[in-house]
N, CA, C and O of each residue as an XYZ file, in Angstrom:
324
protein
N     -21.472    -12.765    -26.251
C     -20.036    -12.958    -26.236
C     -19.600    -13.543    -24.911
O     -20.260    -13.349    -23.890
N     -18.481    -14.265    -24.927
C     -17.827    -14.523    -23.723
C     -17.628    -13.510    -22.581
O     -18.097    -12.407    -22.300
N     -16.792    -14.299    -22.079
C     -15.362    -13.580    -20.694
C     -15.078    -13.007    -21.763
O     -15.260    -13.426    -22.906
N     -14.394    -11.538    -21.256
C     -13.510    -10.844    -21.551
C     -14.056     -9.652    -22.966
O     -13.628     -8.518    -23.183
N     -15.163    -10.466    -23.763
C     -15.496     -9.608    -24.696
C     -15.930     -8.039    -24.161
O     -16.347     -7.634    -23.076
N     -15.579     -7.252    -25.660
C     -16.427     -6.194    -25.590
C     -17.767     -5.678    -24.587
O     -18.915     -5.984    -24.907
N     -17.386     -4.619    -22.973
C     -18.062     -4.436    -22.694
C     -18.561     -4.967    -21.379
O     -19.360     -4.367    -20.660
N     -17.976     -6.247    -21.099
C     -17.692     -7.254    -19.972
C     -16.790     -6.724    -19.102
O     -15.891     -5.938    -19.399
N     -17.149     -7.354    -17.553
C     -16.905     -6.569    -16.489
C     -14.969     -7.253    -15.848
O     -14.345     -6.981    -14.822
N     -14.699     -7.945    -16.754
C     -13.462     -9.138    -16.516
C     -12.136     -8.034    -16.608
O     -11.211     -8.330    -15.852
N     -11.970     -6.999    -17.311
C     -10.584     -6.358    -16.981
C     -11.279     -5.745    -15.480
O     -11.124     -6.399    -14.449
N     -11.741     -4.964    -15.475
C     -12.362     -4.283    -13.925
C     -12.342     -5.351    -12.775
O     -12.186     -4.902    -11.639
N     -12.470     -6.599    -12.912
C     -12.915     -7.886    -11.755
C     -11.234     -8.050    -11.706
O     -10.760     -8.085    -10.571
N     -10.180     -8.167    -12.971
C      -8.801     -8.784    -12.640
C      -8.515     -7.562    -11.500
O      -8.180     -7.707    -10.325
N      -8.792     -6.165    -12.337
C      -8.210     -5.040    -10.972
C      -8.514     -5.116     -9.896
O      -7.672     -4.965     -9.010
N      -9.954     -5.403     -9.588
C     -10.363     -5.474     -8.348
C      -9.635     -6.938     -7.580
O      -9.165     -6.727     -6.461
N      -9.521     -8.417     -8.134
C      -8.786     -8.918     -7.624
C      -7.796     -8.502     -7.493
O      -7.663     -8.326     -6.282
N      -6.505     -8.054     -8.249
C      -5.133     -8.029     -7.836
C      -5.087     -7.060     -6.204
O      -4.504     -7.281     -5.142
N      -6.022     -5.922     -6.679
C      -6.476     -5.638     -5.520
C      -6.341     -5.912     -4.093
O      -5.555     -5.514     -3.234
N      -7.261     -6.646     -4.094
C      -7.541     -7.312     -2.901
C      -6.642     -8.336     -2.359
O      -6.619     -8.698     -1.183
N      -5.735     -8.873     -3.529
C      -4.881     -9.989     -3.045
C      -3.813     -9.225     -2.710
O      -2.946     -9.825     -2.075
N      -3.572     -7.829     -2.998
C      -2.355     -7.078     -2.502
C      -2.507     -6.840     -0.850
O      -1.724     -7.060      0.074
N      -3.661     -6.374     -0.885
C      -3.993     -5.912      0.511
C      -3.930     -7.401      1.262
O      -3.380     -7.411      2.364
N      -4.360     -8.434      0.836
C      -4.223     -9.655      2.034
C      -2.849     -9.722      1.601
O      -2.274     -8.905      2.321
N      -2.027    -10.230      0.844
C      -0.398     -9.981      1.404
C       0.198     -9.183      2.158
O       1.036     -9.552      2.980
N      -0.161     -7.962      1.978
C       0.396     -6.921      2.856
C       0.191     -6.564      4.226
O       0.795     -5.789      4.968
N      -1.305     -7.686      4.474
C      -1.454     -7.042      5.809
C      -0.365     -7.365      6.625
O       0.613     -8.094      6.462
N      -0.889     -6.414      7.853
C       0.357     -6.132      8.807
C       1.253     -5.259      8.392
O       1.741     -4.462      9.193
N       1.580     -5.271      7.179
C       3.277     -4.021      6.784
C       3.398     -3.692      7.640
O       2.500     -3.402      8.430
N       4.021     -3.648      7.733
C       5.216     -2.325      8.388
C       5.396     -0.786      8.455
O       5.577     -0.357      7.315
N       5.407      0.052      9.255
C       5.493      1.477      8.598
C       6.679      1.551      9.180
O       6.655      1.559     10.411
N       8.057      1.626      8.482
C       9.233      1.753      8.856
C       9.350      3.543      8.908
O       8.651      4.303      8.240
N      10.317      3.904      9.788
C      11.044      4.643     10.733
C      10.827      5.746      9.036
O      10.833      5.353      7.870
N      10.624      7.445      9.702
C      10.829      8.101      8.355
C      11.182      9.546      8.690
O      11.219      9.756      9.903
N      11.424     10.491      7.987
C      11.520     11.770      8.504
C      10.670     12.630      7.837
O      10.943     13.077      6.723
N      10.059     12.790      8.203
C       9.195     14.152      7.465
C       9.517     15.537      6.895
O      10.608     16.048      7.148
N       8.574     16.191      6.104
C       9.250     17.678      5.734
C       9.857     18.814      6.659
O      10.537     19.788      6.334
N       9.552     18.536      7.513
C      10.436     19.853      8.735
C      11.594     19.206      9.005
O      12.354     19.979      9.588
N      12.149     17.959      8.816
C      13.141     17.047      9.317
C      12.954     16.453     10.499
O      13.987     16.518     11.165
N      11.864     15.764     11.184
C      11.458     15.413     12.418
C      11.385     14.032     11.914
O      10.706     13.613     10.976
N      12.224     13.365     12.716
C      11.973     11.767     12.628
C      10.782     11.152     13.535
O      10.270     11.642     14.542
N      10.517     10.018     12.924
C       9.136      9.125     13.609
C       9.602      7.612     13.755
O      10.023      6.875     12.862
N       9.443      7.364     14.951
C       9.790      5.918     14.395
C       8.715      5.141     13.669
O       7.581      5.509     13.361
N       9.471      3.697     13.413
C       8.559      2.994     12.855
C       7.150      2.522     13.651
O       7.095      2.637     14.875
N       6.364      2.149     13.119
C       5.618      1.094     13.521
C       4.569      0.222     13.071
O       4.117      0.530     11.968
N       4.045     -0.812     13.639
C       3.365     -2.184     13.385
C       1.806     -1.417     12.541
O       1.360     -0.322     12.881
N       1.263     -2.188     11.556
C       0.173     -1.661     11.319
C      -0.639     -3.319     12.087
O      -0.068     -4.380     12.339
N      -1.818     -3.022     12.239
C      -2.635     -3.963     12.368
C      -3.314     -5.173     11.265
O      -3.253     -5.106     10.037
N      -3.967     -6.277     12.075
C      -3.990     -7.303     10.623
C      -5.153     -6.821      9.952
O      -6.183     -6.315     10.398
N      -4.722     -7.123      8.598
C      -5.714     -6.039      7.734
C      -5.686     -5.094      7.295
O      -6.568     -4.747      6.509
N      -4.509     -4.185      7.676
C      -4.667     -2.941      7.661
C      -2.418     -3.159      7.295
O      -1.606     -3.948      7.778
N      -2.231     -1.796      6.068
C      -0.860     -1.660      5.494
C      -0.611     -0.314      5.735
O      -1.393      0.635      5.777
N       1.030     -0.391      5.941
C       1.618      1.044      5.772
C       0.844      1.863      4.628
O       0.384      1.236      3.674
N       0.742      2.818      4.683
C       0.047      3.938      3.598
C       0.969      5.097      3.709
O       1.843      5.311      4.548
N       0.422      6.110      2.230
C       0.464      7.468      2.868
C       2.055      7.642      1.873
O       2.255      6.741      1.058
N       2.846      8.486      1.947
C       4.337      8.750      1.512
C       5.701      8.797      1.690
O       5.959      8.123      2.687
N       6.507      9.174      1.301
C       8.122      9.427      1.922
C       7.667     10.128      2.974
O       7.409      9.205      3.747
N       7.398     11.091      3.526
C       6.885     11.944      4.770
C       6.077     11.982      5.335
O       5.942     12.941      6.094
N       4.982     10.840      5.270
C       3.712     11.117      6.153
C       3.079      9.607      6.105
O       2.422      9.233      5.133
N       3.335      8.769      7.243
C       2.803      7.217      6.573
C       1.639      7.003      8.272
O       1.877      7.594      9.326
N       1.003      6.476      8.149
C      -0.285      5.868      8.332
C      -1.071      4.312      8.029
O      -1.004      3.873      6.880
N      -1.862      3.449      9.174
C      -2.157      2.398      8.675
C      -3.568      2.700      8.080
O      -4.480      3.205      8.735
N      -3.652      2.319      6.713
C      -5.034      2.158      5.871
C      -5.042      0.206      5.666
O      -4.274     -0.718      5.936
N      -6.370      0.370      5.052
C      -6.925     -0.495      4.370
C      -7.320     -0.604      2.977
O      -7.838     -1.556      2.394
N      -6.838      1.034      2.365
C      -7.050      1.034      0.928
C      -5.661      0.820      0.028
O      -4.736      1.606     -0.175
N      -5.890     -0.667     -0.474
C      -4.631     -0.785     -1.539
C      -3.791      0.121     -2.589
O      -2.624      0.031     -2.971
N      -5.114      1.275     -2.995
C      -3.928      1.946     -4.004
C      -3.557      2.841     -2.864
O      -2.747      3.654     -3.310
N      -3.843      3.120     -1.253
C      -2.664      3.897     -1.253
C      -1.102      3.129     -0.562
O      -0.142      3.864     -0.331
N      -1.031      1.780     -0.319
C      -0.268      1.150      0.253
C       0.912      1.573     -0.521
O       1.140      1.840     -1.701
N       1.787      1.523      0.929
C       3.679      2.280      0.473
C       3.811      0.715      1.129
O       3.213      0.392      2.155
N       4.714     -0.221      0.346
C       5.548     -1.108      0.789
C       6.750     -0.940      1.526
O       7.286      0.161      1.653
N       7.078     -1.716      1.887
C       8.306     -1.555      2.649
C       9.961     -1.751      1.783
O      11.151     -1.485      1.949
N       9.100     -2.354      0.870
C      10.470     -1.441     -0.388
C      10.703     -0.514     -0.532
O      11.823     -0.020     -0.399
N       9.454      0.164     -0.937
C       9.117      1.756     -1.135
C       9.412      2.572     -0.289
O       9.969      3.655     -0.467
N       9.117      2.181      0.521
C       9.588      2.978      2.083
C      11.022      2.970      2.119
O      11.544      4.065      2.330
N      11.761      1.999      1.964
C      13.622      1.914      1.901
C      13.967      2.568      0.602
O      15.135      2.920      0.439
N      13.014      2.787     -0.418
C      13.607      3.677     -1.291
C      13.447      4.936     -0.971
O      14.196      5.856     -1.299
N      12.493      5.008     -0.339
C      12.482      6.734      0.200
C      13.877      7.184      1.160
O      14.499      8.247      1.165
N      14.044      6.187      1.789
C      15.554      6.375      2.609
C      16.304      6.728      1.598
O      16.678      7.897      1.507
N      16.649      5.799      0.682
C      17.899      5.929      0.219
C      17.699      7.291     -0.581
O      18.865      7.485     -0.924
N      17.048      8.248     -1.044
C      16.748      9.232     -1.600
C      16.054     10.102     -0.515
O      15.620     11.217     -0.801
């Protein structure tokens, strides 16, 4: 059988691309300014190239692993809530 048939590695290869093309867009993010669960603010700051905001509404960190990247949308929605 082709691409894509029964058993073929092509849905797993699209995930792993989108993947990876998330993380090269994102590098650098941003970890914008947040407050954590005791109410202690942090400011923001720069992640390095390669490396994205991670982590949650209360606890952000620079990674390199895409599913845990918090955008900087995400991050302004955590503000507004």
């Amino acid at each position: 059988m082709g691409p894509g048939g029964p058993g073929s590695g092509w849905p797993l290869a699209g995930t792993l691309l989108v993947a990876v093309a998330a993380s090269m867009v994102a590098g650098g993010e941003d970890c914008l300014w947040y407050i954590d669960r005791n109410g202690s603010w942090h400011p923001g700051f720069d992640c390095e190239f390669f490396t994205f905001c991670c982590g949650t509404c209360h606890q952000r960190y620079c990674c390199r692993d895409p599913l845990r990247l918090l955008t900087e949308r995400q991050q302004r929605h955590c503000l507004a809530f």
